[in-house]
C-alpha positions as CSV (number, residue, x, y, z in Angstrom):
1,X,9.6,-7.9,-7.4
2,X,5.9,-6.9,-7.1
3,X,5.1,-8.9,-10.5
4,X,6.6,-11.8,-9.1
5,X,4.1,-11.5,-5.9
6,X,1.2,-11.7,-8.4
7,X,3.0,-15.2,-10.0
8,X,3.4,-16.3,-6.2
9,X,-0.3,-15.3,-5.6
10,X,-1.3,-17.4,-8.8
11,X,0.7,-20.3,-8.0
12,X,-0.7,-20.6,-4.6
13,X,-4.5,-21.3,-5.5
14,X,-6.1,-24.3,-7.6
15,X,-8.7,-22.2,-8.9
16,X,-7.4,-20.4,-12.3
17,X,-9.6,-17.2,-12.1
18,X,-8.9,-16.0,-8.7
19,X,-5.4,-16.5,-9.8
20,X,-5.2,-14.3,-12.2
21,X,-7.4,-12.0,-10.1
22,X,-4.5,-12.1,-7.7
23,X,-2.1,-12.0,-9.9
24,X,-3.0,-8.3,-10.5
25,X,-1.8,-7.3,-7.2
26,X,2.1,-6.9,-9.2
27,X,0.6,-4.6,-11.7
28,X,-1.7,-2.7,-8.9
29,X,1.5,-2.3,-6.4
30,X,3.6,-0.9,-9.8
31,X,0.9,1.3,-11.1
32,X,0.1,3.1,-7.6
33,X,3.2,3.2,-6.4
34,X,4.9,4.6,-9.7
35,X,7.3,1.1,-10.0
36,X,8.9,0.6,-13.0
37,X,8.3,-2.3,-15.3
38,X,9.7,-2.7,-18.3
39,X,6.4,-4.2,-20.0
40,X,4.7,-0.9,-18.4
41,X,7.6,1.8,-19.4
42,X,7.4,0.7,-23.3
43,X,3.9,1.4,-23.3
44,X,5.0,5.1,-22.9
45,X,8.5,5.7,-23.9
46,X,11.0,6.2,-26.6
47,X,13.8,6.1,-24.4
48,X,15.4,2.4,-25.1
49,X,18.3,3.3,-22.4
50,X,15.2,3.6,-19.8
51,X,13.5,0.5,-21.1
52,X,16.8,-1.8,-20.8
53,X,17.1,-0.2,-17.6
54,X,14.0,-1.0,-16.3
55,X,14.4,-4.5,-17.7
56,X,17.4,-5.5,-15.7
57,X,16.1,-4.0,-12.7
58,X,13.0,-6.1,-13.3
59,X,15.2,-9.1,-13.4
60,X,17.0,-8.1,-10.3
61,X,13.3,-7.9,-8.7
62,X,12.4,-11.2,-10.4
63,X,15.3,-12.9,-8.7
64,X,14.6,-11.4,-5.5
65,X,11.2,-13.0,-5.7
66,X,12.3,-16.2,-6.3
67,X,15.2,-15.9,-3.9
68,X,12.5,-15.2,-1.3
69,X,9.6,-17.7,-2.2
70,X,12.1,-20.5,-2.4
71,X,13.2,-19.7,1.1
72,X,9.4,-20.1,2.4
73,X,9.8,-23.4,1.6
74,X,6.8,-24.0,0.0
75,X,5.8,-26.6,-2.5
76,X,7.3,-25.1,-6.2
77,X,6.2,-27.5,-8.1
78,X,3.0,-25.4,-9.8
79,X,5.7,-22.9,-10.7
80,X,8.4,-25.2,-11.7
81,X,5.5,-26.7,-14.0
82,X,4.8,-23.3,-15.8
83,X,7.9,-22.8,-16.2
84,X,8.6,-25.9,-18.0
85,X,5.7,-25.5,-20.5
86,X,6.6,-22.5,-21.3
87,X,10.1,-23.4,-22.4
88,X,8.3,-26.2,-24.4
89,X,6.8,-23.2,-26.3
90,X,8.4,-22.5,-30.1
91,X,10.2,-19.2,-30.0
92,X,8.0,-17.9,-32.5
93,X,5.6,-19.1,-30.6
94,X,6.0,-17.3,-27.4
95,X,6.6,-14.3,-29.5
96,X,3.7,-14.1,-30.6
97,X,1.8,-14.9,-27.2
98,X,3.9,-11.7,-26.1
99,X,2.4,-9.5,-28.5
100,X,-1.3,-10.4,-27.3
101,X,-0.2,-9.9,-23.7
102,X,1.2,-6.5,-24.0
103,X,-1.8,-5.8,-26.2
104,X,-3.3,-6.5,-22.3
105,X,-0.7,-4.6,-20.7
106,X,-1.2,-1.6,-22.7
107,X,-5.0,-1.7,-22.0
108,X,-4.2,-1.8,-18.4
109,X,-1.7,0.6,-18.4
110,X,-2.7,3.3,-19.9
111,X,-6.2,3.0,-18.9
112,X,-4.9,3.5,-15.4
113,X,-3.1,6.4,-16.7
114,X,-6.3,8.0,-18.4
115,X,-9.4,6.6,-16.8
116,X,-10.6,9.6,-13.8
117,X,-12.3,7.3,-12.2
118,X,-10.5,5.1,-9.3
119,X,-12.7,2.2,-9.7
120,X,-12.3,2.7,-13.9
121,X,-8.5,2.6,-13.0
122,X,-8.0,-0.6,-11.0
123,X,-10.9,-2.4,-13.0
124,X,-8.5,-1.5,-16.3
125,X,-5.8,-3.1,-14.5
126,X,-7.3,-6.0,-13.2
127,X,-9.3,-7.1,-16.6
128,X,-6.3,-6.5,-18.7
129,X,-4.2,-8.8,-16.4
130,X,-6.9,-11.6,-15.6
131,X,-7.2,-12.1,-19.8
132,X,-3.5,-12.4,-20.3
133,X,-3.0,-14.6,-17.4
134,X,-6.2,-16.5,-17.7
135,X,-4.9,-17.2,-21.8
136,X,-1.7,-18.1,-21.2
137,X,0.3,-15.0,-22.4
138,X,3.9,-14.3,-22.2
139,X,4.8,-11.5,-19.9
140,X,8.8,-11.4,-19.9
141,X,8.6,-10.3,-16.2
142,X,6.8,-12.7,-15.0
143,X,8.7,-15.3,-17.0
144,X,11.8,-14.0,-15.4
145,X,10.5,-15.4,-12.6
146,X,8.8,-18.7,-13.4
147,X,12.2,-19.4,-15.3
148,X,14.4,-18.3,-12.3
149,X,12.2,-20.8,-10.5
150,X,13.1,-23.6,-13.0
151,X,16.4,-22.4,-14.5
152,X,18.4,-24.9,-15.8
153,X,21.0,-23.6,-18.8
154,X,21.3,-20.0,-20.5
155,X,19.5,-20.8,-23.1
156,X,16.9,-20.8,-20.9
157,X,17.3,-16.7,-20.8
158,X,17.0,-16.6,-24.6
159,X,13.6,-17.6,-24.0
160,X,12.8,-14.3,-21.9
161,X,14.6,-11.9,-24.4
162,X,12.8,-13.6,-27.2
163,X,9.2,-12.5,-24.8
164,X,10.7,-9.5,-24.2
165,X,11.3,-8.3,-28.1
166,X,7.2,-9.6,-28.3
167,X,6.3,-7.4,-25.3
168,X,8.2,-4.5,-27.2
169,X,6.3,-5.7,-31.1
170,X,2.9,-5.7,-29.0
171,X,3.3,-2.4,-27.0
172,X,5.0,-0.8,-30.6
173,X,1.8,-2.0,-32.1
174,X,-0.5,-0.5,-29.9
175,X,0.8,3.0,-30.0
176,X,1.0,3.0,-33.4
177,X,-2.8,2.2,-33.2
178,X,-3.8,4.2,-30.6
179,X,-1.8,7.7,-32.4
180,X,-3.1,6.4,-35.9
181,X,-7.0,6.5,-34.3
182,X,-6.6,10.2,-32.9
């Protein structure tokens, strides 16, 4: 839900930066509020029950979003937009765009997790999520929601596992680095 605040917060200004500025309020809410997310939770976890968990609840959220921002009856055509190039992306593709965002998910994540200093904390956040929004990244999330937005067949939803298994290679990656450099 909060991660689809940050795609409504994008969507609703012209200028691209201060989008993705907003869009950092999702990742803010989850991290100082101890939400789960899946793309958060795989930074830090074995446990692929919790992860599938969290995923499904996140698509829950995600609905719930769009469910909501639909009723506002605002314009969706910025979101239906995204949506659509993104599901003009390859698979392999967007898999690969998913690895480089959770490369910035992981960054943000755990430097919230291990940076002392408040300021360090939220700056972590918001830099890590500006540069994967700001390069056009795939965060499954936030897909769920663009998508939900735009939905038109199931094969649509392949498109979000597909992000989601990149999420997982990019976060696997990153702990592998991160034990191998201790």
């Amino acid at each position: 839900f909060a991660i689809g605040l940050g795609c409504v917060a994008y969507v609703s200004v012209d200028n691209k930066a201060l989008g993705a500025f907003l869009f950092s309020i999702g990742l803010i809410t989850i991290c100082s509020r101890g939400f789960g997310l899946f793309t958060g939770i795989i930074c830090k976890t074995n446990d692929a029950l919790e992860a599938l968990v969290t995923l499904l609840a996140n698509a829950v959220g995600a609905a719930g979003m769009v469910g909501i921002y639909l009723l506002t009856g605002v314009d969706t055509e910025t979101a239906r937009t995204i949506a659509s190039n993104k599901l003009n992306r390859s698979y392999l593709n967007a898999f690969a765009s998913a690895v480089l965002c959770e490369v910035c998910i992981y960054i943000a994540v755990i430097g919230y997790g291990k940076i002392q200093y408040e300021m360090g904390k939220y700056l972590s956040i918001v830099l890590g999520v500006m540069v994967f929004v700001l390069c056009g990244f795939e965060h499954s999330v936030a897909d769920m929601f663009y998508i939900g937005i735009n939905l038109h067949s199931p094969k649509d939803l392949l498109f979000v596992l597909v992000v989601a298994a990149g999420n997982l290679t990019g976060a696997v990656l990153m702990r592998f680095l991160d034990h191998a450099g201790k």
